[in-house]
C-alpha atoms as a printed R data frame, in Angstrom:
    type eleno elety resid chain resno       x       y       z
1   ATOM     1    CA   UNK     A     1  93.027 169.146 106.472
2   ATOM     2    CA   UNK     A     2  91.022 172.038 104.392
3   ATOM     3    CA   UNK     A     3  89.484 171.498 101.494
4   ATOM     4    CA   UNK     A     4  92.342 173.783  99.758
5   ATOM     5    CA   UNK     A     5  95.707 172.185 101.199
6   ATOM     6    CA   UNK     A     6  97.178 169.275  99.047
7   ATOM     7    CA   UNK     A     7  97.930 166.366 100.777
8   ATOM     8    CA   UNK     A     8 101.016 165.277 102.156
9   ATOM     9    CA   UNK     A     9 102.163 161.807 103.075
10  ATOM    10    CA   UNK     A    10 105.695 161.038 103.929
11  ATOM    11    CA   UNK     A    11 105.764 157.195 103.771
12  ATOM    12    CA   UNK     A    12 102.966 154.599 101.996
13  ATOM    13    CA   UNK     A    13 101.652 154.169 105.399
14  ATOM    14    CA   UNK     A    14 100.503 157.627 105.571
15  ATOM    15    CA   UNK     A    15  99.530 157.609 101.897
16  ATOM    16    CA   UNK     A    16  97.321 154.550 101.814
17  ATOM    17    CA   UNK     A    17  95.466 155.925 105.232
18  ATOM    18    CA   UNK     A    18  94.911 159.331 103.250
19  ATOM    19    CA   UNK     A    19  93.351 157.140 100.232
20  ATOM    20    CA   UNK     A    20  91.092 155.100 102.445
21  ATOM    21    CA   UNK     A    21  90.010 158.360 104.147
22  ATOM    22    CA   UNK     A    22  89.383 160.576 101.325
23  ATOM    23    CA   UNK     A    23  89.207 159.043  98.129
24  ATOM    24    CA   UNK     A    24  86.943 156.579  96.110
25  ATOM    25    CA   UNK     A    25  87.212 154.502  93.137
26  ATOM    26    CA   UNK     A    26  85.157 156.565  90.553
27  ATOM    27    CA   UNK     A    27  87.264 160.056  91.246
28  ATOM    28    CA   UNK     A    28  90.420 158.271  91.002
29  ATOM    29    CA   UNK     A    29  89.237 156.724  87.669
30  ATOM    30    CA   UNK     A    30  87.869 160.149  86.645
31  ATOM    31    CA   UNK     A    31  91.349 161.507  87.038
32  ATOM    32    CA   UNK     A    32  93.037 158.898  85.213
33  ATOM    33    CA   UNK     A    33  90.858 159.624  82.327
34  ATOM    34    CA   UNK     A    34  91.742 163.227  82.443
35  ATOM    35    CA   UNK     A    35  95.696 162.195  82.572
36  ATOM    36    CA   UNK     A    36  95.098 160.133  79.216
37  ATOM    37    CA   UNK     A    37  94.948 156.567  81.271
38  ATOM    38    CA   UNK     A    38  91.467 155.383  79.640
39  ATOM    39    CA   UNK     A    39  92.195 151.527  80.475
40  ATOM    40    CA   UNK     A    40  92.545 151.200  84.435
41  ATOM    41    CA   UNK     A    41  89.621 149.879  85.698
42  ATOM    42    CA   UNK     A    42  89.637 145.795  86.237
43  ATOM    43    CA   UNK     A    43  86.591 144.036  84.969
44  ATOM    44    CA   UNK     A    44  83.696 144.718  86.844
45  ATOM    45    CA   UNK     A    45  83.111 141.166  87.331
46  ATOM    46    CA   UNK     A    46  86.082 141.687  90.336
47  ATOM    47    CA   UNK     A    47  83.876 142.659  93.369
48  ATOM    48    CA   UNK     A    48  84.514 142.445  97.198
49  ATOM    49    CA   UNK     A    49  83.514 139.881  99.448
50  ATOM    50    CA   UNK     A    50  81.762 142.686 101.423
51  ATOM    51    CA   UNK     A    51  80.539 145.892 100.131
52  ATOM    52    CA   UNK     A    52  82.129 147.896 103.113
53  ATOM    53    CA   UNK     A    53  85.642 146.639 101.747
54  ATOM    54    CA   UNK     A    54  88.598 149.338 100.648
55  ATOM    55    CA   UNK     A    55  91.738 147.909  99.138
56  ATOM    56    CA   UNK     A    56  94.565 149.909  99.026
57  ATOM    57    CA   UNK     A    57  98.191 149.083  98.548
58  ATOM    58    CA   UNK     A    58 100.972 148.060  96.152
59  ATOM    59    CA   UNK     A    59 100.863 145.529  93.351
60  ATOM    60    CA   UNK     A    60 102.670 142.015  94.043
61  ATOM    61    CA   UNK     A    61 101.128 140.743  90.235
62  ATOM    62    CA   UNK     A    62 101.274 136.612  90.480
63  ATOM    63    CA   UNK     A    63 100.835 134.811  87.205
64  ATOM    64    CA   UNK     A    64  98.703 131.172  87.553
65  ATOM    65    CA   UNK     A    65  98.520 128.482  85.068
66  ATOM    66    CA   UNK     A    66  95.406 125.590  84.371
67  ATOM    67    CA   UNK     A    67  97.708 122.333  85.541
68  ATOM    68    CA   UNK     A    68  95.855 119.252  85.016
69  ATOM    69    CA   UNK     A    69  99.027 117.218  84.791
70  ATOM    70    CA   UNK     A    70  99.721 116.616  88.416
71  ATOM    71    CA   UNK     A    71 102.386 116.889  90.921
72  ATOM    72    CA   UNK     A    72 104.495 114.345  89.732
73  ATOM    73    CA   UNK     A    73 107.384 112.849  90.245
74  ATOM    74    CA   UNK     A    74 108.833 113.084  86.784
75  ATOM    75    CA   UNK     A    75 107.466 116.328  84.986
76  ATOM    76    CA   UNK     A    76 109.900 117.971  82.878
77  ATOM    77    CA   UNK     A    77 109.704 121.394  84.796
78  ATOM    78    CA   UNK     A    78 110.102 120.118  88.337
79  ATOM    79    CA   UNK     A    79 108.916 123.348  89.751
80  ATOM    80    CA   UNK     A    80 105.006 121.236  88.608
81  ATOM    81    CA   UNK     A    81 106.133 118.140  90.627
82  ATOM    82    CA   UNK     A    82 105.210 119.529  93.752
83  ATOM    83    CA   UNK     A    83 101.867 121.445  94.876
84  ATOM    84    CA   UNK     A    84 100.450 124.717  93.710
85  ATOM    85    CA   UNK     A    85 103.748 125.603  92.063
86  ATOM    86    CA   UNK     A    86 105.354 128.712  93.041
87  ATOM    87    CA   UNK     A    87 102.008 129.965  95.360
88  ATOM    88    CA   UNK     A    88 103.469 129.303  98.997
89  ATOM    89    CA   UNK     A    89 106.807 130.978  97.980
90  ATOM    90    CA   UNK     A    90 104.657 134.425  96.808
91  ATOM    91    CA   UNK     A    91 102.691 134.136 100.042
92  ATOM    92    CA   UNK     A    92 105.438 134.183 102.609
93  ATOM    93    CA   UNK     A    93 107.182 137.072 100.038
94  ATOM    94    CA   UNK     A    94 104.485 139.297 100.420
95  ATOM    95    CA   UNK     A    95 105.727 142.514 102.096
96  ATOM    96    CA   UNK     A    96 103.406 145.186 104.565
97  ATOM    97    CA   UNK     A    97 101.316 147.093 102.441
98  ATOM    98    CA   UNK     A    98 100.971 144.638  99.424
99  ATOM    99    CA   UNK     A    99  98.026 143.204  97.229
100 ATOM   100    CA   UNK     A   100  98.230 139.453  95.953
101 ATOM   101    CA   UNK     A   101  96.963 139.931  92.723
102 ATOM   102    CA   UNK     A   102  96.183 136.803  90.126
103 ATOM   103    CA   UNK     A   103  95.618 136.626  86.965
104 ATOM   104    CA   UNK     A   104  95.839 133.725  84.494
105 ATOM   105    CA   UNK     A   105  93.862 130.896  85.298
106 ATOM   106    CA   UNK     A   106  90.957 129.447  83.905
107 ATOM   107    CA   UNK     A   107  87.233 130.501  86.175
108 ATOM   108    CA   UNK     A   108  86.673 126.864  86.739
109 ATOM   109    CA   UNK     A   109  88.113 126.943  90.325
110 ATOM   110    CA   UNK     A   110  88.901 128.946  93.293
111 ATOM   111    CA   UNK     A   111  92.539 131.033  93.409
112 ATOM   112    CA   UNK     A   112  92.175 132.301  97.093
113 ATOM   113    CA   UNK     A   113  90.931 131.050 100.775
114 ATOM   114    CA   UNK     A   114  91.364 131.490 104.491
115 ATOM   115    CA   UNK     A   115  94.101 130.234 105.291
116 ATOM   116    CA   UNK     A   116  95.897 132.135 102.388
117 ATOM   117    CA   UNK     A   117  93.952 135.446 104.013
118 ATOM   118    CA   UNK     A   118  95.654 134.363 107.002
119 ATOM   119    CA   UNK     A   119  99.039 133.881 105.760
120 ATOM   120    CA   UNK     A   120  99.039 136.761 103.733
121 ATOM   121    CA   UNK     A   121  97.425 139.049 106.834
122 ATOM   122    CA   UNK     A   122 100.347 137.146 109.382
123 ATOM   123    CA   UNK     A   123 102.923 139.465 106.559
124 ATOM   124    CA   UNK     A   124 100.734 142.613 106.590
125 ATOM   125    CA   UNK     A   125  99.868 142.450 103.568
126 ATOM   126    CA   UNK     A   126  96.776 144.817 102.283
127 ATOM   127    CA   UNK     A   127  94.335 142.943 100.586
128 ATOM   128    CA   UNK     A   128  93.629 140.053  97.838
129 ATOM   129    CA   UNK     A   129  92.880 140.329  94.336
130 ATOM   130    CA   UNK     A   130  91.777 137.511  92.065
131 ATOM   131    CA   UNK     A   131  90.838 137.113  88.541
132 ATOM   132    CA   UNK     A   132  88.658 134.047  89.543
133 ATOM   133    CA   UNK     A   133  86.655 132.807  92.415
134 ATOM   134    CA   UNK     A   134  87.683 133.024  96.026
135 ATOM   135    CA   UNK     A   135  86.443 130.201  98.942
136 ATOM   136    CA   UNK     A   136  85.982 130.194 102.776
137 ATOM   137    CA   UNK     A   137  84.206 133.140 102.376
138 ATOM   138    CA   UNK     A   138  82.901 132.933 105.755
139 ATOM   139    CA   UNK     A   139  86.337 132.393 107.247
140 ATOM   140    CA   UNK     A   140  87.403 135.337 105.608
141 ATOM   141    CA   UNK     A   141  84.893 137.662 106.284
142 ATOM   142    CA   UNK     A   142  85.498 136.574 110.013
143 ATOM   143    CA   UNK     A   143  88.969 137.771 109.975
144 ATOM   144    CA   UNK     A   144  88.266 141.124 107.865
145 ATOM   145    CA   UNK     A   145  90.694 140.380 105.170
146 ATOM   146    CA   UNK     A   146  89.844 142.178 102.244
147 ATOM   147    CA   UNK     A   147  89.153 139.963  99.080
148 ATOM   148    CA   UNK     A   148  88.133 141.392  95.469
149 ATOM   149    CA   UNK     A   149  87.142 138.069  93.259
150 ATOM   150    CA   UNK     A   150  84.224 136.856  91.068
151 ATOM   151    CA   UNK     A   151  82.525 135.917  93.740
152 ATOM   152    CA   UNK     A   152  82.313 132.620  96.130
153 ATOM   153    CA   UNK     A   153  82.744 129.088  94.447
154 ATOM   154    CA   UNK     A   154  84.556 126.442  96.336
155 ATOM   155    CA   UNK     A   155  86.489 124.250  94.154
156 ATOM   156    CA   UNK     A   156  90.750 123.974  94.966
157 ATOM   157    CA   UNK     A   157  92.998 125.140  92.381
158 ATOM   158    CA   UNK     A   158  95.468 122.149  93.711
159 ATOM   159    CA   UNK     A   159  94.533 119.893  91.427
160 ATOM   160    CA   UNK     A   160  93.737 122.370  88.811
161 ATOM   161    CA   UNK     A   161  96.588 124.963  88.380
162 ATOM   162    CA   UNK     A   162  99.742 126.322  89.673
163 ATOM   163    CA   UNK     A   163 101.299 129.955  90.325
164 ATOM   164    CA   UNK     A   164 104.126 130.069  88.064
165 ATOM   165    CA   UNK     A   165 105.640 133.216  88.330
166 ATOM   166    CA   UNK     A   166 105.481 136.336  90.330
167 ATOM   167    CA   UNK     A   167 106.643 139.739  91.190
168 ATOM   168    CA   UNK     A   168 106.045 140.287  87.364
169 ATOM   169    CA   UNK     A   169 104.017 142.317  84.961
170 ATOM   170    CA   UNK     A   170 100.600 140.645  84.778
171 ATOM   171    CA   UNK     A   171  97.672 141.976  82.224
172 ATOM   172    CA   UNK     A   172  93.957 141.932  83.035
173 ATOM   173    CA   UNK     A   173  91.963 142.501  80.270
174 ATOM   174    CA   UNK     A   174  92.855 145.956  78.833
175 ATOM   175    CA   UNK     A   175  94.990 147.350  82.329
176 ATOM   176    CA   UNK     A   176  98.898 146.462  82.515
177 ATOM   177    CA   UNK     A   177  99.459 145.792  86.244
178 ATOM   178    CA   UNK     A   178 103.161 146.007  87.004
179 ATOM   179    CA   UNK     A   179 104.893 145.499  91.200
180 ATOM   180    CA   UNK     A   180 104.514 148.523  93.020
181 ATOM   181    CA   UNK     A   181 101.769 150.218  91.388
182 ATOM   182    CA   UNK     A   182  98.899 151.257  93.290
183 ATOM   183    CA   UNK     A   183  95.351 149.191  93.401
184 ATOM   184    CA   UNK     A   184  92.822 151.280  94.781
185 ATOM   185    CA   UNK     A   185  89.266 149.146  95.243
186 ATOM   186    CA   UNK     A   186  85.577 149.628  96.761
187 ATOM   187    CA   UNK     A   187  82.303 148.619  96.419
188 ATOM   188    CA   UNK     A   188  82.378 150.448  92.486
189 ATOM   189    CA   UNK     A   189  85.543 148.752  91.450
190 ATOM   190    CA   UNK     A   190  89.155 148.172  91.229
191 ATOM   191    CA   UNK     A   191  91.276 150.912  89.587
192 ATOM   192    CA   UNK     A   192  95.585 150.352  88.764
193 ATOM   193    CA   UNK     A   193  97.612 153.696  89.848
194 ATOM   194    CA   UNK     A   194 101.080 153.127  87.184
195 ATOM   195    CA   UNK     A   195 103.703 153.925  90.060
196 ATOM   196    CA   UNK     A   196 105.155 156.693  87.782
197 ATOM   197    CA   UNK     A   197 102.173 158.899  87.738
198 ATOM   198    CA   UNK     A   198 101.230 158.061  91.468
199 ATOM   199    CA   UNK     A   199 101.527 161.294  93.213
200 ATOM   200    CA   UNK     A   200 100.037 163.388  90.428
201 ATOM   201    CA   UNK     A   201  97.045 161.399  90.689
202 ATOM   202    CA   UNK     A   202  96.535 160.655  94.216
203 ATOM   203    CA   UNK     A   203  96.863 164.654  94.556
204 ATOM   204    CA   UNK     A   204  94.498 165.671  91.748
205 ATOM   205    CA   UNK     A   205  91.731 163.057  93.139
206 ATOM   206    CA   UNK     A   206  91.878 164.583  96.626
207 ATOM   207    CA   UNK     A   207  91.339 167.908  95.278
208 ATOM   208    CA   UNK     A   208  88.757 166.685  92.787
209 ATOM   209    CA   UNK     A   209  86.840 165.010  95.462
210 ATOM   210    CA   UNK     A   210  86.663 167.921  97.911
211 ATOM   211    CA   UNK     A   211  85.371 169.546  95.146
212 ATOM   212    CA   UNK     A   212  82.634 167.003  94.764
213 ATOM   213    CA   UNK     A   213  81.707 167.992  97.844
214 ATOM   214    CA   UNK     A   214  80.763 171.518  97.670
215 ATOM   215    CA   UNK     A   215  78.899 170.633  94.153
216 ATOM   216    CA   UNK     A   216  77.226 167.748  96.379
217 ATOM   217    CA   UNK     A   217  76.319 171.093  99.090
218 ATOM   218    CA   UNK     A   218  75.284 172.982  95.746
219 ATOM   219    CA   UNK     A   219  72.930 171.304  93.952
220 ATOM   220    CA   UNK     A   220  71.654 170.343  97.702
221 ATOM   221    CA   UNK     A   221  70.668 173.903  98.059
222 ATOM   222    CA   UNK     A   222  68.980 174.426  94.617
223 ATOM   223    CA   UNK     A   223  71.671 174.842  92.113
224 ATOM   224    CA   UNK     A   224  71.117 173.172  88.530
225 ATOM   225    CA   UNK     A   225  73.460 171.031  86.977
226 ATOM   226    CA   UNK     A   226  74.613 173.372  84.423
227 ATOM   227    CA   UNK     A   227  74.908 176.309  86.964
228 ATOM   228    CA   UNK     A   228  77.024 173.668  89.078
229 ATOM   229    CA   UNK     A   229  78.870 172.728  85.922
230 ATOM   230    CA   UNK     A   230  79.404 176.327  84.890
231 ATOM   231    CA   UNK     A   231  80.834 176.961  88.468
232 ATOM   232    CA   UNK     A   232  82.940 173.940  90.003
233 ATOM   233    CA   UNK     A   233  83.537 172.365  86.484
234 ATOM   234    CA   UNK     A   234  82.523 169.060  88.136
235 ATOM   235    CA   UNK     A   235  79.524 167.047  88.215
C-alpha cells in the first residue's frame, strides 16, 4: 500500500491486522487530540506483560466489585453466593476479536491469570485489559496472550471481589469505555477508539503516520525541525 492510498478494510479482521501493521499508540492519540477527544489514554500505570505486546480489538467493558462477604449460602443478591460472581459467564461470552477489560476493583489483588488467558484465547478473543494486577505471568507469557495490567502480583480476587456486570459502559479514570469501541495498546500505552468516530480516526492515523515517516527520512538527511515543521506540518 503507498504512502498516499487510504486504507481499506472490509471486515474487523482486516482492520485490526492494518492497525497492528501500521499504526502505534502515540499517532492514534495524536489524532484523537486533533478530533477534540483529549481524554483517551488509560492511566499509564496499565502496561503490558511484555514490551513487544500490541492489543487491538473491541471493548467487552466488565465491571468488578471488592467482595469480602463470601460465597454464601444466604446473601441477599444470590448472584454473591457463588464464586467470582458473574466472571466465568463474561469469559465464555467473549466473542473473536474482543478485549476483557476491568475496571472497578480495589489494587489489593490480582483480576486476571492463565487459565483465564486460556479461556479467553480458546474464544479468540484479542487481548486482556485490567485496571489491577494480573498473575501467572509466566504462564501467560508462555502462551503469548496479550495482557495490559499494573504489573505482576499474585493474590486471587476469589476471596476478594466479584465481576458484577458486563457488556456495559465502564469508566477509567477520565476515558468512557463503552462495548465495541476500539482499544488500541503497545509498549507507550492504551488508547479507547469511541466506535462512532472509528473510521475517521483509524484513516487519519495511517496517513499521519506515513507522514511521520518521510519527516523521520527528513530530519535524517539534515532538515531542522522547523524546516520539517514548515513542510510536513508534523513533528
Amino acid at each position: 500500500m503507498s504512502m498516499l492510498t487510504t486504507p481499506q478494510w472490509r471486515n474487523d479482521d482486516e482492520l485490526f491486522k492494518l492497525c497492528r501493521e501500521g499504526l502505534f499508540s502515540a499517532v492514534i492519540g495524536d489524532v484523537m487530540d486533533l478530533v477534540g477527544r483529549t481524554h483517551q489514554f488509560l492511566s499509564p500505570r496499565i502496561q503490558p506483560l511484555r514490551d513487544d505486546m500490541i492489543l487491538v480489538g473491541r471493548a467487552m467493558p466488565v465491571l468488578e466489585a471488592d467482595d469480602h462477604g463470601g460465597e454464601g449460602p444466604g446473601r441477599v443478591n444470590n448472584l454473591f453466593n457463588g464464586p467470582f460472581g458473574l466472571m466465568l459467564r463474561a469469559l465464555d461470552d467473549l466473542q473473536r476479536n474482543e478485549i476483557y477489560i476491568c475496571t472497578g476493583a480495589s489494587p489489593d489483588y490480582a483480576l486476571w491469570g492463565e487459565l483465564m488467558s486460556t479461556c479467553a484465547q480458546n474464544r479468540g478473543a484479542a487481548g486482556a485489559i485490567v485496571d489491577g494486577y494480573s498473575r501467572d505471568t509466566r504462564g501467560i507469557l508462555q502462551i503469548g496472550f496479550p495482557v495490559f495490567s499494573y504489573g505482576r502480583f499474585a493474590q486471587d480476587q476469589r476471596p476478594r471481589g466479584k465481576v458484577i456486570d458486563f457488556r456495559c459502559t465502564i469508566q477509567m479514570g477520565a476515558v468512557t469505555v463503552r462495548p465495541g469501541d476500539i482499544l488500541f495498546g503497545d509498549l507507550d500505552g492504551v488508547c479507547v477508539i469511541p466506535r462512532e468516530i472509528e473510521k475517521e480516526v483509524i484513516e487519519a492515523a495511517w496517513h499521519k503516520a506515513h507522514g511521520e515517516k518521510r519527516v523521520f527520512e527528513a530530519i535524517k538527511g539534515g532538515m531542522g525541525a522547523q524546516a520539517a515543521w514548515d513542510k510536513f506540518g508534523i513533528l
